[in-house]
C-alpha positions in Angstrom: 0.0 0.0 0.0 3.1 2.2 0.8 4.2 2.4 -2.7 0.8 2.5 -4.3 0.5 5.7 -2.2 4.2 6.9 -3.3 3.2 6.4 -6.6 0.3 8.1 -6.5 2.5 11.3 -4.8 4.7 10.9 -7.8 2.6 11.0 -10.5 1.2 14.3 -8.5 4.6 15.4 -8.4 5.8 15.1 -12.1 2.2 16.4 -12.5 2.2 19.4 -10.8 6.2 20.3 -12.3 4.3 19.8 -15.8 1.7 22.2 -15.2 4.2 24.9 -13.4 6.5 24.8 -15.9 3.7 25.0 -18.7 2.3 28.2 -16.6 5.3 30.2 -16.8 5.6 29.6 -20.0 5.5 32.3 -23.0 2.5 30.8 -24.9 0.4 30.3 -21.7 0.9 33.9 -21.1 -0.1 34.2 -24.5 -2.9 32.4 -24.3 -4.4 33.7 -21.4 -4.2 37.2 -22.9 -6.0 36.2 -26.0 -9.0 34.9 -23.5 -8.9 37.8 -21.6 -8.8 40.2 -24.9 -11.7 38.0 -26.9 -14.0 37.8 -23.4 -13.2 41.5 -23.6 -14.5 41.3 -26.9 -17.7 39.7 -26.5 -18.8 42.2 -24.2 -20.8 44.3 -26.6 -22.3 41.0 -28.2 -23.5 39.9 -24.9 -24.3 44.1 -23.3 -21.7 43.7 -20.9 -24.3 41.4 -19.0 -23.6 40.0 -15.3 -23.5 36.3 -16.9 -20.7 38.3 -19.2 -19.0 39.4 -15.9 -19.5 36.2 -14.2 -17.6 34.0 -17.0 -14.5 35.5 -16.8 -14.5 35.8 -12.7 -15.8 32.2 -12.6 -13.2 31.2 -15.0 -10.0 32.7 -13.7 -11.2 32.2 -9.8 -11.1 28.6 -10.2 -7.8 28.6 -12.9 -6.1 30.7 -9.8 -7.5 28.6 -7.4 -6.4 25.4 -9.0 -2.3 26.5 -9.7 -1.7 28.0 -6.3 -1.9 24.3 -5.0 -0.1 23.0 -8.0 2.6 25.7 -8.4 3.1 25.6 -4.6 4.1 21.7 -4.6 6.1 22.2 -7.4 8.3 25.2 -5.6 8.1 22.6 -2.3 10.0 20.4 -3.9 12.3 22.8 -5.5 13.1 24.1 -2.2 14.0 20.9 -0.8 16.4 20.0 -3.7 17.9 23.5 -3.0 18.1 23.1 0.4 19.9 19.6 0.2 22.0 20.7 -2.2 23.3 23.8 -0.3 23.7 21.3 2.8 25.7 19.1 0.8 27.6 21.8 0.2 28.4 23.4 3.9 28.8 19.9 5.3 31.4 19.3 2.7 33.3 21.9 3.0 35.7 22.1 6.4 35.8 25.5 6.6 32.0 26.3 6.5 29.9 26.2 9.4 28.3 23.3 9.8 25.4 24.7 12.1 23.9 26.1 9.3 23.2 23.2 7.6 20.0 23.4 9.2 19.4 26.4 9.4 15.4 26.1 8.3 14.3 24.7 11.4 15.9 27.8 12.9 13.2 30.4 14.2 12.5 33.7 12.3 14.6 35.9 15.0 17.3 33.2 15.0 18.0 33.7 11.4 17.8 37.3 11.9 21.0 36.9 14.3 22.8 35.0 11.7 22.5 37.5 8.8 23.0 40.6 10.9 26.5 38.4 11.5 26.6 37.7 7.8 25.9 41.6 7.2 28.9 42.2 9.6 31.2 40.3 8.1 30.5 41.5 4.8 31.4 44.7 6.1 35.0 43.1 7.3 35.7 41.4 3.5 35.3 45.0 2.0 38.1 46.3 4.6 40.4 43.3 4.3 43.5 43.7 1.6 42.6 40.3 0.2 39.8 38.7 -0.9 40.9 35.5 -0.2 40.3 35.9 3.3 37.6 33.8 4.9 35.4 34.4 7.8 32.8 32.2 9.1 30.8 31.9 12.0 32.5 28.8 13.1 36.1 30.9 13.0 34.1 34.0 15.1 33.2 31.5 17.8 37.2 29.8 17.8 38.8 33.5 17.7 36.1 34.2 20.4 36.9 31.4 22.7 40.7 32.1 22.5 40.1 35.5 23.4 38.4 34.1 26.4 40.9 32.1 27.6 43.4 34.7 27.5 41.5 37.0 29.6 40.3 34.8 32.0 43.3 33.3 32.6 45.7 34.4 36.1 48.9 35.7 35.9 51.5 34.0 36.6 54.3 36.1 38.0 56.8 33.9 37.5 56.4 33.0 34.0 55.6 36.8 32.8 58.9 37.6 31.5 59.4 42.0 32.3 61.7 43.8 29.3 65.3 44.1 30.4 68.3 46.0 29.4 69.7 42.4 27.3 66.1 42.0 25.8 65.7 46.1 24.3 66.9 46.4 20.7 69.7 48.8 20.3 
């Protein structure tokens, strides 16, 4: 029963790409505007009657209606290639950050964090002298932690070595 049902999802799926694709095509915008312009038309022949008004309302109401759903499962499944693809991507890579491979389940104000980073460091790359230079999120956290431990560490008197006389350049 499981794969009668993935089937059936399938043949949906391959379905509903079709029909999106055929939607945003050229001759379906063309199409459309020839229906619009001949309803548009017909108006004198029918005295711009309700049932006149009615047709075309009726018509693209239910046509609208109709791709929302379709188009929408279409650009679900888009997404989700895009997605997995772009994971693929950070987790294979050792210098990206790998907590933002998933970084959809993240909340709203979470990802607002993360690009107000993103934003920040953006600002960095235009001041640096090369563009080879990589930041990441993962390297602000290291860079951060080090700067942590050397501030929280104590002194130690006896291992802080004070300039002399020998150790001044001449």
């Amino acid at each position: 029963m499981k794969s009668k049902s993935q089937h059936n999802n399938s043949a949906f799926e391959k379905f509903a790409t079709k029909v999106s694709k055929a939607a945003g095509s050229t001759t379906a915008f063309i199409s459309a505007f020839i229906i619009v312009v001949a309803w548009a038309v017909s108006g004198p022949i029918f005295d711009y009657s309700e049932t006149w008004q009615l047709v075309i309302n009726t018509g693209t109401t239910i046509i609208t209606f109709l791709m929302v759903f379709l188009i929408q499962k279409a650009q679900n499944k888009d997404s989700l290639a895009i997605q997995l693809k772009l994971n693929e991507l950070v987790a294979s890579n050792e210098l990206s950050s790998n907590s933002l491979v998933d970084i959809e389940s993240m909340t709203e104000e979470e990802m607002i964090i993360i690009q107000k980073y993103y934003h920040r460091l953006s600002e960095l790359a235009k001041k640096d002298e090369s563009i080879k230079t990589s930041h990441s999120i993962a390297e602000a956290h290291e860079l951060h932690n080090r700067k942590q431990q050397k501030n929280n560490k104590p002194i130690n008197k006896k291992t802080t070595k004070s300039p002399t006389k020998n150790n001044t350049k001449k």
